[in-house]
C-alpha positions in Angstrom: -9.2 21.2 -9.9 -5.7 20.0 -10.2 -3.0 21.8 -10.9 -1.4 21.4 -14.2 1.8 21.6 -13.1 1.5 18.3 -10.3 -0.4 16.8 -13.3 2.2 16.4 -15.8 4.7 15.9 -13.2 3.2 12.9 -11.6 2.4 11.5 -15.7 6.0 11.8 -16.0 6.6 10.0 -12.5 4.1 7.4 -13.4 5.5 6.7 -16.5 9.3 6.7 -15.5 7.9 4.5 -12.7 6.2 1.9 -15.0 9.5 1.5 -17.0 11.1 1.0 -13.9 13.5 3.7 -13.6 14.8 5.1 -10.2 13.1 7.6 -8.9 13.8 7.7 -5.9 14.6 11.3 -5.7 10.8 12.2 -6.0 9.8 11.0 -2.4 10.3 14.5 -0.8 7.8 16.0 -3.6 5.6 13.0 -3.1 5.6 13.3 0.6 4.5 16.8 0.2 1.2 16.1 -2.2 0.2 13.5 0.1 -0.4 16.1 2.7 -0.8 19.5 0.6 -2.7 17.7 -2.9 -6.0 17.4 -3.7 -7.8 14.2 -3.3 -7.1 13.3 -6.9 -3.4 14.4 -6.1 -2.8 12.2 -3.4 -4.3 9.1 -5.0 -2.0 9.4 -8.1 1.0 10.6 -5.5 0.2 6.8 -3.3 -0.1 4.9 -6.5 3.5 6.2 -7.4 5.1 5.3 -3.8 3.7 1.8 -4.4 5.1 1.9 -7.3 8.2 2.3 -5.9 8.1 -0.6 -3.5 7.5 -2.9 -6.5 10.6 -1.4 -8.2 12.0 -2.5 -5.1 13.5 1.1 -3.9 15.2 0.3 -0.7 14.2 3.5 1.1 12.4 3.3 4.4 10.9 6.7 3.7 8.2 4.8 1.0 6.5 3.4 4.8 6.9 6.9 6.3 4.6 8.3 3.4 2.3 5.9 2.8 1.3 5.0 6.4 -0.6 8.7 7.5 -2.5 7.7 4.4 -4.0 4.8 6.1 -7.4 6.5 6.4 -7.5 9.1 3.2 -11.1 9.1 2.3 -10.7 7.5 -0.7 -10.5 3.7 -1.2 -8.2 3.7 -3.6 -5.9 5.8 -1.9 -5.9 3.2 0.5 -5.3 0.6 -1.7 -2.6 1.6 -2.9 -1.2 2.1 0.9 -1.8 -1.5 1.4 -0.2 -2.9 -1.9 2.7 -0.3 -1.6 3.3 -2.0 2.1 3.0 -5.4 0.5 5.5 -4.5 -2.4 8.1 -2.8 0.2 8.5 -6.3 2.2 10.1 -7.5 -0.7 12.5 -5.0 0.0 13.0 -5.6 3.5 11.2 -3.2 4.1 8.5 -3.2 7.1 8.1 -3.1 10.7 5.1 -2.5 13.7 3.9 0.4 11.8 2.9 -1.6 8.5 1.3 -4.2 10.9 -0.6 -1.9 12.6 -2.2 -0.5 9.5 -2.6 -3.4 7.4 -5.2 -4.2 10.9 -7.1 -1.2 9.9 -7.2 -1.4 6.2 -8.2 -5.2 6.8 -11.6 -4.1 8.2 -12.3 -1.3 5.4 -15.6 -1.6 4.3 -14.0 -1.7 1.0 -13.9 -5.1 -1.2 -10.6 -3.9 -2.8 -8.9 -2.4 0.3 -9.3 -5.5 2.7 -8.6 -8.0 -0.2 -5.2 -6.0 -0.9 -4.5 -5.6 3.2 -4.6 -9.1 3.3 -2.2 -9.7 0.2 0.2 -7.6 2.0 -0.3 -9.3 5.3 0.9 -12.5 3.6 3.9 -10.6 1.7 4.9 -9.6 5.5 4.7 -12.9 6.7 6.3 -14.9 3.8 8.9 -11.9 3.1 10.0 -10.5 6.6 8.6 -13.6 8.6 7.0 -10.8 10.5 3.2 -11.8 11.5 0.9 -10.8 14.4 -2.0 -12.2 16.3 -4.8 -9.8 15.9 -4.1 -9.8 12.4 -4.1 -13.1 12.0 -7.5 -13.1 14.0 -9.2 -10.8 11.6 -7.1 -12.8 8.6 -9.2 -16.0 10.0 -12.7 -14.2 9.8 -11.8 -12.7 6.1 -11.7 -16.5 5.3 -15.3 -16.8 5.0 -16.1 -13.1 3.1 -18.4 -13.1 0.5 -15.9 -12.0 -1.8 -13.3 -14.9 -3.3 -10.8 -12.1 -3.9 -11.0 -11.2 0.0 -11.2 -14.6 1.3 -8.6 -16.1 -1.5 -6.3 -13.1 -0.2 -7.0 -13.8 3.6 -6.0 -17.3 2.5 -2.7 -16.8 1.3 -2.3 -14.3 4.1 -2.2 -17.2 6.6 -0.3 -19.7 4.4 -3.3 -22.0 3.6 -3.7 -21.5 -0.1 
């Protein structure tokens, strides 16, 4: 059961996050559900650091959270991983680490996950020009996924759109 009290904080963070106000100041206490919240907890907690990459906080510390979340159990935990590492490049904001993960979330046996892995994959490359061989590898085999939204995504990943 979640708590009431990380509830109606993370409403209020959602909300203030969706009207695009700074709240930057609520990493610490995000950082700290992603490792001590319930599965429900964390999810919302990932889906606000996202957030915050789309807002375009410039804080490295958004990486730092979302990255040990790379392989939460649940796929929209890691989705949100993958489009908070997209959104962050727009920032400036990336390095090995997002590379590195992005090659895992690209072969999640997720529809969702892998077709947002490879949207941020392309927001590295076309953002920080940074790019990487075995992900490009696995980018190439997404090309031909029986999902459009994966292989449309793998697509724009490698600049061929």
């Amino acid at each position: 059961m979640i708590e009431v009290k990380e509830e109606d904080w993370l409403a209020e963070l959602e909300s203030d996050l969706r009207a695009k106000k700074d709240r930057s100041e609520a990493l610490d206490e995000l950082f700290q559900l992603t490792f001590l919240g319930s599965p429900e907890i964390r999810k919302k907690a990932a889906w606000c650091v996202a957030k915050m990459g789309q807002n375009k906080v410039p804080d490295t510390r958004i990486v730092d959270i979302l990255i040990p979340l790379t392989e939460d159990a649940d796929p929209e935990t890691r989705e949100s991983v993958a489009w908070g590492i997209g959104e962050v490049a727009g920032a400036g904001i990336g390095d090995g680490r997002c590379i590195s993960a992005l090659r895992m979330l690209a072969k999640d046996g997720d529809r969702d996950v892998k077709g947002m892995a490879a949207w941020a994959t392309g927001r590295l490359r076309n953002k920080l020009s940074l790019t990487d061989p075995e992900l490009d590898e696995i980018m190439k085999g997404m090309l031909n996924d029986g999902s459009a939204y994966v292989a449309a995504s793998a697509r724009f990943a490698l600049g061929i759109e």
